[in-house]
C-alpha positions in Angstrom: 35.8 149.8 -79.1 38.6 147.0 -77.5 36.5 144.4 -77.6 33.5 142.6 -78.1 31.5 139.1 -78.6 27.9 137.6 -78.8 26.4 135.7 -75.9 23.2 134.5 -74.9 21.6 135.4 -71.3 21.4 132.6 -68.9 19.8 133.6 -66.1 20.7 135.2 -62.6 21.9 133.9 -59.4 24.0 134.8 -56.5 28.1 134.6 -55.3 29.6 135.6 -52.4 32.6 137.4 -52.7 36.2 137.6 -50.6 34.6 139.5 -48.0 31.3 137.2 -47.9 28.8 139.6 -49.2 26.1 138.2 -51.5 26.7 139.6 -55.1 23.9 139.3 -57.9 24.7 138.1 -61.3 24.1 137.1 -64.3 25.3 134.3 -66.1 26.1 135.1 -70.0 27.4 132.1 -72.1 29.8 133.7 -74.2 30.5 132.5 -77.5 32.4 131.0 -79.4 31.9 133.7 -82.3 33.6 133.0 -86.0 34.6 136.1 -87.8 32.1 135.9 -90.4 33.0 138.9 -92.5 36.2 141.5 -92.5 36.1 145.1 -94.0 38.8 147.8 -94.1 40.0 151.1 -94.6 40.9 150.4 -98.5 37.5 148.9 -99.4 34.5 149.5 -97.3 35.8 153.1 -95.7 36.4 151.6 -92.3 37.4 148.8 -90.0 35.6 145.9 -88.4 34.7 143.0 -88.2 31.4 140.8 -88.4 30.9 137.8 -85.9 28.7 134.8 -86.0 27.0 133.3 -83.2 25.5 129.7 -82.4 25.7 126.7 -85.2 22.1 127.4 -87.8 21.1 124.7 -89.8 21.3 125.5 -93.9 17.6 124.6 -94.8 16.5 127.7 -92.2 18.6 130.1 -94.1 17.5 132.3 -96.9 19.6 131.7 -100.2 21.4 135.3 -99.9 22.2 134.6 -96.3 23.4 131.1 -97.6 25.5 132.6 -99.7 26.8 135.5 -97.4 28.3 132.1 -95.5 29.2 129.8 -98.3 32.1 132.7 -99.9 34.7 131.9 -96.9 33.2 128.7 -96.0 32.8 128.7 -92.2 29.7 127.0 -91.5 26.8 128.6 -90.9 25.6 131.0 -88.0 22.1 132.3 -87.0 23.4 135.5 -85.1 25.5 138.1 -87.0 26.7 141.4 -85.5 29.4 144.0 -86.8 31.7 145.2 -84.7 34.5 147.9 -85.0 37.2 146.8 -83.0 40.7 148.4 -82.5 42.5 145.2 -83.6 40.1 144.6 -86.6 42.8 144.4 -88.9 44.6 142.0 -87.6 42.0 139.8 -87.3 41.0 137.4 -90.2 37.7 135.7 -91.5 37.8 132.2 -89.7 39.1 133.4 -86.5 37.2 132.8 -83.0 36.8 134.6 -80.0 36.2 133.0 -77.1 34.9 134.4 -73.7 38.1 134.8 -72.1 38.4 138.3 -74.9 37.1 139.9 -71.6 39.0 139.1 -67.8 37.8 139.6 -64.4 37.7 143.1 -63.3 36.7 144.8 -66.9 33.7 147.2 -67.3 31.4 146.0 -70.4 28.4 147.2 -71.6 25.5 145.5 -72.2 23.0 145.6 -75.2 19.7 143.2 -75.5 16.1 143.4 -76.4 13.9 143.8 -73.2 11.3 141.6 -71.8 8.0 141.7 -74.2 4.4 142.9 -71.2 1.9 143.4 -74.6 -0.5 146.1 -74.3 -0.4 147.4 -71.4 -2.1 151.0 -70.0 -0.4 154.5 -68.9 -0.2 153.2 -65.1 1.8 150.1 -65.6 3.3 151.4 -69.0 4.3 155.4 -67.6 3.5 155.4 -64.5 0.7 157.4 -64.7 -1.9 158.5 -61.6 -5.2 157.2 -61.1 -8.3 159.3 -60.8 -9.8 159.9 -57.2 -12.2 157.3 -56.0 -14.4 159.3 -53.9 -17.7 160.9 -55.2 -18.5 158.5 -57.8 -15.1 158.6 -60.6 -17.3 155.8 -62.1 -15.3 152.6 -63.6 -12.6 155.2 -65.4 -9.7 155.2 -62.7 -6.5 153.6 -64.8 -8.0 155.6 -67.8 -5.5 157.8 -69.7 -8.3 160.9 -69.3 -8.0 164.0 -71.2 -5.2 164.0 -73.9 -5.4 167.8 -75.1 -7.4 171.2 -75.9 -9.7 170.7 -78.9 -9.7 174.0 -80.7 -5.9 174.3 -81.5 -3.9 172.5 -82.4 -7.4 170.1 -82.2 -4.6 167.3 -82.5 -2.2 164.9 -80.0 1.5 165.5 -80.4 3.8 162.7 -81.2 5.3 161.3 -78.1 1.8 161.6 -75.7 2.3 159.1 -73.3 -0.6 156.6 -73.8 -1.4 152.9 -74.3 0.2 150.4 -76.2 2.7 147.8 -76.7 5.6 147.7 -73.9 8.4 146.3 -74.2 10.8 144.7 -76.8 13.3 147.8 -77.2 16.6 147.8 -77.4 18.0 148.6 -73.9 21.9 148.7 -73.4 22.9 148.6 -69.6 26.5 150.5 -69.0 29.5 150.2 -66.7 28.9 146.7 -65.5 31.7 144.7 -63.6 33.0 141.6 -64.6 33.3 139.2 -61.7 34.3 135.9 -63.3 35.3 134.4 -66.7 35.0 130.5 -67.6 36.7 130.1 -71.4 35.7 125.9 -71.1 32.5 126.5 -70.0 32.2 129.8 -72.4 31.0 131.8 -69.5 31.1 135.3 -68.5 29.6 136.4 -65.1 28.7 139.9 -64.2 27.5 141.6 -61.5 23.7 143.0 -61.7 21.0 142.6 -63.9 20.7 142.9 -68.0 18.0 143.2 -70.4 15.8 140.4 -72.3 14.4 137.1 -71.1 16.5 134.1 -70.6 17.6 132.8 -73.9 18.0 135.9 -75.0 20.7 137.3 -77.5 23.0 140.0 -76.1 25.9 142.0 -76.9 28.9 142.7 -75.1 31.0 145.2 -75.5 34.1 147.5 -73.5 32.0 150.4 -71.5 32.0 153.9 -73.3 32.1 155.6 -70.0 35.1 156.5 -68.1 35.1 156.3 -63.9 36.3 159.0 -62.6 39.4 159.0 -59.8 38.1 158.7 -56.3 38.1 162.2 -54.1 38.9 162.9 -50.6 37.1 163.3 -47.6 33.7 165.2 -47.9 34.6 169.2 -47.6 38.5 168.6 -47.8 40.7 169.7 -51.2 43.3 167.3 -52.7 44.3 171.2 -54.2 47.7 171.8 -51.6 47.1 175.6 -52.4 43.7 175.4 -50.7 43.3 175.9 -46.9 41.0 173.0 -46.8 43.8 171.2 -47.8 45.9 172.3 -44.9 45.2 170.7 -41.2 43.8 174.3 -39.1 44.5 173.0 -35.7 42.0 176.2 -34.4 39.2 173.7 -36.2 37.6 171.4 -33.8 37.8 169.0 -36.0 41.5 169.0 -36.3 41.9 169.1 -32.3 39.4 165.9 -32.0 42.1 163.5 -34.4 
């Protein structure tokens, strides 16, 4: 991982870009984030780097957390997250990262915690089918219905689709574009949609996946030792160019 930071989710809107095509985003404010805590290769095994996020008042901290702050005495922080960056060790406890750790143009992804719907039934919460309502189904259509043979194994597996709570999981959204960055303003816009409610904490982080190069034209070879690759002028569609 190249880099990371702690933001909060603002809320979407739309841009237009260069071209004048409405693009959906979200607005992310950013940090500030204080390295909190530093570990390394000698002591702890390993490399990161723990940030704090957003100013906490000390009577709403435990004492151990209170303490956890009070060893390299940087204020306090209601948000921790670890994260193993590549420059971890040249970063040291008291440093901040701003949003500007990310430009225009990057791919990030995304962590949050999604938006909470309570209990909710198989139809909204799976998908699930209702029942026919001809010939009298009776006041059981959005009901789950049969779950399983009695005899054996005269049980439900684990992982039944069924009722209960939705929502609240941790969802991570990949490969998003980053279309602007605002270091005054601590802002960081990108393009779609992310998880969680507005006010909600997210991470942000360089995207695991890697985009593949562009290919040619649909049933032509970039391969030179391939005929497709070569213009037949006996095809019809070489003649019509």
């Amino acid at each position: 991982m190249k880099k990371a930071i702690i933001g909060k989710k603002v809320g979407m809107t739309q841009i237009f870009d260069e071209t004048g095509k409405v693009v959906p985003v979200t607005v992310i404010e950013a940090g500030p984030c204080v390295v909190v805590q530093k570990k390394t290769n000698e002591k702890e095994g390993y490399s990161s780097v723990q940030l704090g996020f957003q100013d906490e008042q000390e009577r709403k901290l435990t004492k151990p957390e209170k303490g956890h702050f009070d060893a390299n005495n940087i204020g306090y922080k209601k948000f921790l997250k670890e994260f193993r960056l590549e420059d971890a060790e040249n970063m040291n406890v008291g440093d901040e990262l701003k949003a500007d750790v990310f430009a225009e143009g990057d791919k990030v992804d995304v962590t949050g915690i999604s938006k909470g719907h309570g209990y909710q039934g198989v139809i909204k919460r799976w998908g699930a089918q209702r029942t026919p309502t001809t010939h009298g189904g009776g006041p059981v259509h959005r009901h789950a219905g049969s779950m399983g043979s009695g005899t054996d194994p005269s049980r439900i597996f684990k992982g039944k689709i069924g009722a209960g709570h939705m929502g609240v999981d941790q969802v991570t959204v990949q490969n998003l574009d980053v279309v602007k960055v605002d270091a005054e303003l601590n802002m960081i816009v990108v393009r779609g949609a992310i998880p969680g409610p507005k006010g909600g904490i997210v991470y942000l982080k360089d995207t695991v996946k890697h985009n593949a190069e562009k290919k040619g034209a649909a049933g032509i070879s970039l391969n030179p030792q391939k005929a497709s690759a070569r213009v037949n002028p006996q095809k019809a569609s070489a003649r019509n160019k």
